[in-house]
N, C-alpha and C positions, 0 to 999 in steps of 0.2 A: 504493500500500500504506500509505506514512504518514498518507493522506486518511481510506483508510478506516478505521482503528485510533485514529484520531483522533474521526472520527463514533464508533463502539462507544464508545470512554471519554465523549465527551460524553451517548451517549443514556443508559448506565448511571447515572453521576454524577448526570442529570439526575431519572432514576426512582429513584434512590436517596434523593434529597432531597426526592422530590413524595412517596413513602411515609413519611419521615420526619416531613415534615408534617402527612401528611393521619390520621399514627398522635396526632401530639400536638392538635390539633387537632379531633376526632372525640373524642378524649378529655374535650377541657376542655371543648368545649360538652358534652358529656352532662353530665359531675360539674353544671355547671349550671343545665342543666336537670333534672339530678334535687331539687335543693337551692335554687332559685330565692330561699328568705327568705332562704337563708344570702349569694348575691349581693350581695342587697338591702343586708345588714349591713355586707356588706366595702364597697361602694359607699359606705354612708353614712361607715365610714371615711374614704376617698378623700374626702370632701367636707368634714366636718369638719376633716382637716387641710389642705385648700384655706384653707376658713374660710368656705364658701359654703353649709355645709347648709340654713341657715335660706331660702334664695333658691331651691332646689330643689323643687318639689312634691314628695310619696312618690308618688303615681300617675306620673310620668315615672319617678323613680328603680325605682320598680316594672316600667314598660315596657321599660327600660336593662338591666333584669334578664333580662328573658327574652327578650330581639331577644340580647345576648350570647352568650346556649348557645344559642340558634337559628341565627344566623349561623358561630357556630364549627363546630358540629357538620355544618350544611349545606353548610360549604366544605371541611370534611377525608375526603363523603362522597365530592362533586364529585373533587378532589385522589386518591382513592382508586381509585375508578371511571376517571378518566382522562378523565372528561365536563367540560363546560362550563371548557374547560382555560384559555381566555384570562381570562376573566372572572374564575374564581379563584382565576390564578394573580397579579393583577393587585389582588384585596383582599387578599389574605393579605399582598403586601408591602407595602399600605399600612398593614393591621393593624399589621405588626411594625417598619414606619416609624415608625409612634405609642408602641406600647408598650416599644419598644427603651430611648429616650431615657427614658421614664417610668421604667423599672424603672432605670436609672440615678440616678435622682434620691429615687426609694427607698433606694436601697442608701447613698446620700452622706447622703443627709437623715434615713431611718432615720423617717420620721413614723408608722408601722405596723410588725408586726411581720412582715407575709409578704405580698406582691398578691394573693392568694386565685385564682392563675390555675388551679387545680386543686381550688380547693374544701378540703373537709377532708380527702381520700382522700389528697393527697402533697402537705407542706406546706414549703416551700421558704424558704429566708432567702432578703432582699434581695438579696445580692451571688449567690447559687445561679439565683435568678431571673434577674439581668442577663447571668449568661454563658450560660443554655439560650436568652435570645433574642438574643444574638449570633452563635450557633450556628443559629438559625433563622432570622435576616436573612437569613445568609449565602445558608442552603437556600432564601430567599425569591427574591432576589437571582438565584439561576441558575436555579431553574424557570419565574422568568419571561422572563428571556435566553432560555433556551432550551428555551421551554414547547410548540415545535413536534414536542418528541422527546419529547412524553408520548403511550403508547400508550395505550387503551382495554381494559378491562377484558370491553365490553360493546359492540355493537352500536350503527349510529346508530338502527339500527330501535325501538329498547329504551331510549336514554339517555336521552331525555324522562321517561319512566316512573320511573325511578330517580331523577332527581333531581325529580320531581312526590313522590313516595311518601316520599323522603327526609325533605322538609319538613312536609311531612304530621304523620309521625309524630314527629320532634322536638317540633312545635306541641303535637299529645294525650299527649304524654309529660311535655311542663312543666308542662300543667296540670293533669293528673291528679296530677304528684308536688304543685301547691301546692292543690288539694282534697283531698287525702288526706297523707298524710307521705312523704317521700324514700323510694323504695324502696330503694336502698340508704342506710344508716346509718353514717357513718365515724366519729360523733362516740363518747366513752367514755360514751355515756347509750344506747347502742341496746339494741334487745329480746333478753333475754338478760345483757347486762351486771350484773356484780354489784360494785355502788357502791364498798360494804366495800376488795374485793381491789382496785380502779382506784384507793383511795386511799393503799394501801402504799408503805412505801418500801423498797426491797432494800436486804439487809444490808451494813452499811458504806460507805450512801452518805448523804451528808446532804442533810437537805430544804432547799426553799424555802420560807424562811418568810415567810406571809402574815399581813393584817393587816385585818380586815374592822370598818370604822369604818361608826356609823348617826349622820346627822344628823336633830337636833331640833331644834324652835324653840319657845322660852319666850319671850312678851313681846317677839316683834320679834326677839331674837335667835336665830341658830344657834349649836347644839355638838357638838362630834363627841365622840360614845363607843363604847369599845369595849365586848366583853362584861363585862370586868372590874367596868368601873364605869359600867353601865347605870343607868339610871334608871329601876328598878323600880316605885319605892313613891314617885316622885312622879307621879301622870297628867296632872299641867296641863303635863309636855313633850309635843309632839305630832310623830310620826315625818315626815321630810321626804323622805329617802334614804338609800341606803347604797352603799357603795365598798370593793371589796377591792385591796386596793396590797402589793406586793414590798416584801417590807422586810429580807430576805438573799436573794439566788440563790443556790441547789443544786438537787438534781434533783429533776424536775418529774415526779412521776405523771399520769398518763392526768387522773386526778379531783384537784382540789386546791383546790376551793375550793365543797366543798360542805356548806353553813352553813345549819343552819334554826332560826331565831328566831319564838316565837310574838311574834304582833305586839302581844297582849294586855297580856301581864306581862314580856315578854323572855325567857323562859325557853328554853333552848337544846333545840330537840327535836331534832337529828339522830342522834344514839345512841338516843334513841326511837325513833324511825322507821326506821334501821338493823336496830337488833335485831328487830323486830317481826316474830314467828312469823305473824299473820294479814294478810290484807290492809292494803294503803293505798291510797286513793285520792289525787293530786297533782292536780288542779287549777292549770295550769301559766299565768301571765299576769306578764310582765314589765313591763308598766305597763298598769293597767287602763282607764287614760284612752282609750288605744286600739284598746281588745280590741274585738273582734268581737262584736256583743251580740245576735245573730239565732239564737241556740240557747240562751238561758239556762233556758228550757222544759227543755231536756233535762238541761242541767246541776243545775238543780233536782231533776228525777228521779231523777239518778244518784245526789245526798244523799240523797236520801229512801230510794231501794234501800238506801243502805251505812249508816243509820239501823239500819234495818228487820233487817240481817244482822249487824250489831253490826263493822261496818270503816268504819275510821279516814279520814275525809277531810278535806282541806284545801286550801286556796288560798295558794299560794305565790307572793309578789311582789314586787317594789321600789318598789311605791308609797309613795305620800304616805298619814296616816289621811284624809285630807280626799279624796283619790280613793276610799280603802277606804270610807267614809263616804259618797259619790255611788255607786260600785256597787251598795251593799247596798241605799241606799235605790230604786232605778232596776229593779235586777234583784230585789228581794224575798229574798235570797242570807242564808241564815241559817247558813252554815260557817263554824269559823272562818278565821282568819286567819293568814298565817306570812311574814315578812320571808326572802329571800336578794339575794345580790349580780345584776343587772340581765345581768350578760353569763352569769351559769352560767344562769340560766334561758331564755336565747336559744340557750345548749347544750343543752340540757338534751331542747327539746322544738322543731321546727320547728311554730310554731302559735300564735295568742293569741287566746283562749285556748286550751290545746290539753290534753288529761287522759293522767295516766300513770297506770300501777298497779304498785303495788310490793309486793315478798313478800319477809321476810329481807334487804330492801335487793338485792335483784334484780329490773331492769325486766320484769315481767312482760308486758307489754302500755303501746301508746302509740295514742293516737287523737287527730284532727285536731279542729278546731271544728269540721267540715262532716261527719265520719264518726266521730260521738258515739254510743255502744251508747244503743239505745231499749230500753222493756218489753219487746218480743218478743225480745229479747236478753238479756234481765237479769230472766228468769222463774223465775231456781233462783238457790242460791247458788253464786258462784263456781269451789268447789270441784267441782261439775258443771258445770261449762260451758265449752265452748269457748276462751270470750276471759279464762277464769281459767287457763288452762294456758298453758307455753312455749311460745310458736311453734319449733319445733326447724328451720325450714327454712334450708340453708345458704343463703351467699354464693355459691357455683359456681350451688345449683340456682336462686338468681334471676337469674343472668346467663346460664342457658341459657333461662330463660323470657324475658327482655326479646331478646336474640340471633334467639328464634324469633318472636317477637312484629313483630320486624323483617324476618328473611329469609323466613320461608315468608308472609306475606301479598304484600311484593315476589316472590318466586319465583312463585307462584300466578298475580299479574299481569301478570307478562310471560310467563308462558308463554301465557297468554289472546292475549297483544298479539299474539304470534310466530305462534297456533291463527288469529286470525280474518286476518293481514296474509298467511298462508298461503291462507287459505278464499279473501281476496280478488286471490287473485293466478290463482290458477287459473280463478276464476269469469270474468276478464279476458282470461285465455287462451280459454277457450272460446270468449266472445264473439268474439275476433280469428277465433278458428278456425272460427264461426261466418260469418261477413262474407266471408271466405275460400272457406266453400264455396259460395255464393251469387254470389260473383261468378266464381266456374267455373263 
């Protein structure tokens, strides 16, 4: 009796922590692979305070990005399903063998502000992070001790299938969110969002106050200026970069550091562009040195549509004039120009370049490099057209569509596998029963 109540407590315990797993896990490869540039960023974190970026390729750090959500999400399917139980029960502790001690040296060392194991959807301080994977060692730790008492969800006849389909679709899901944008949106810049309200502060609490300095270089040297004391009305300074820096903590709105400098004369357009009743077009590139330059065709069309319908567009960036100056002349780019801080506009928009559109300082619409509106889209003005209205579609109703996007094509397939492994079980029978009567 103590034998068997003793198996019951280890096989519960044991499925209690392979669910546990296979729930946080499943999770963070998805946020992942929904948000692959946003990986890309937090990785390049990690490396800078290594002190190794520069030794890095981006095509690996790129690859790092998406084998991450492919591999998590693909082992907390495994873990869920009850399939492929040895195998990974056996990465997952070596995952959390590595990442344990990491997120500890986060939380001591403090080099970043969060490990980005959840992406933007739930954002964790270092020390929150180091005790969820101690707590998940643990659960690591005994499903693989006693990874014999994980039951199956599913059939052997079917487990193949499910973990073939599993991978599958995490694979056309990363890359369809970095051809197009994140389907879902955790950042305070999603479709919908209204800038204005995301930079309030509720009554009777004080802000954090920032501090958004732009380097120029006269003659060999740099200087940092604020908006105060720009340097308008001299042009022989020529803009190098810019940096937004903490300079009190208080509470932190959603949006807080959203600054737009024409690059021109300096003149502060974001109350401009805030209030503005009719469209805006944003033009979104955080350093243009690297932007993506295989659709400038289209982006040229779209100035010339918001020309033509009398809306506002612009190119918002943190370049240098000497890159602003290589664009224009490269891409034929006759918009102007607009300075913000280098990390809001990697919030702002997953893409380089990547176009927003704004109304009243609400994201009306976001589009990727690679899913840029052409003339057959951009054949009326705005105010008729589809991609000039809110998208009103919830958060529930895309995660019943990615949800189905997933069960009913696996559902579909294994019911096939179970239809023809039935057809061929019988057709065997017969034969037997065939041979049978023959040899009576």
């Amino acid at each position: 009796m103590e034998n068997k109540r003793l198996h019951i407590a280890v096989l519960v315990w044991t499925n209690f922590c392979r669910f546990l797993l296979a729930l946080v896990f499943t999770f963070s490869g998805f946020v992942k692979a929904n948000d692959p540039l946003g990986t890309v960023y937090k990785i390049t974190d990690y490396l800078e305070a290594w002190g190794i970026v520069d030794l890095v390729p981006n095509a690996l750090v790129y690859l790092a990005s998406m084998l991450m959500g492919m591999v998590e999400f693909t082992l907390g399917i495994y873990l869920l399903f009850g399939i492929r139980s040895r195998i990974a029960s056996s990465l997952v502790l070596l995952l959390m063998s590595v990442m344990t001690p990491l997120t500890l040296w986060l939380a001591i060392e403090n080099p970043i502000s969060d490990c980005g194991c959840f992406g933007d959807a739930i954002v964790l301080t270092n020390w929150e992070t180091f005790g969820k994977n101690i707590v998940l060692l643990l659960a690591a730790i005994s499903v693989f001790k006693w990874r014999k008492q994980i039951f199956q969800l599913v059939t052997s006849k079917v487990d193949w299938l499910v973990a073939l389909y599993s991978t599958v679709f995490i694979v056309f899901y990363t890359f369809f969110c970095i051809s197009k944008l994140p389907v879902f949106d955790f950042r305070p810049y999603h479709v919908g969002a209204d800038i204005r309200k995301g930079m309030e502060i509720p009554e009777g609490k004080k802000p954090t106050t920032y501090e958004t300095t732009f380097i120029y270089a006269k003659d060999g040297v740099e200087k940092e200026f604020t908006i105060d004391n720009f340097p308008s009305s001299d042009t022989t300074w020529v803009f190098v970069d810019s940096r937004t820096r903490v300079k009190e903590k208080g509470y932190e709105p959603p949006i807080h550091d959203f600054s737009i400098v024409s690059q021109e004369d300096g003149t502060d357009l974001t109350d401009v562009i805030l209030d503005d009743e009719n469209y805006t077009f944003l033009l979104v590139s955080p350093r243009l040195s690297t932007a993506d330059d295989s659709n400038i065709d289209l982006i040229n069309e779209v100035y010339d549509y918001s020309l033509e319908h009398g809306y506002r567009f612009l190119c918002v960036t943190a370049s240098s004039d000497e890159d602003i100056a290589m664009w224009q002349e490269y891409t034929g780019a006759e918009y102007p120009f607009a300075l913000m801080d280098d990390i809001t506009l990697k919030t702002m928009i997953r893409s380089n370049p990547g176009l927003m559109l704004l109304k009243k300082g609400i994201v009306i619409n976001k589009w990727s490099d690679g899913d840029l509106p052409d003339e057959y889209q951009l054949n009326a003005s705005l105010e008729n057209l589809p991609i000039g209205q809110l998208n009103r579609k919830t958060v529930i109703h895309k995660i019943v569509e990615v949800v189905a996007w997933f069960v009913a094509p696996l559902l579909l397939l294994t019911l096939s596998d179970l239809a023809w492994l039935n057809y061929r079980n019988r057709k065997m029978k017969q034969k037997e029963k065939g041979k049978e009567e023959k040899a009576n």
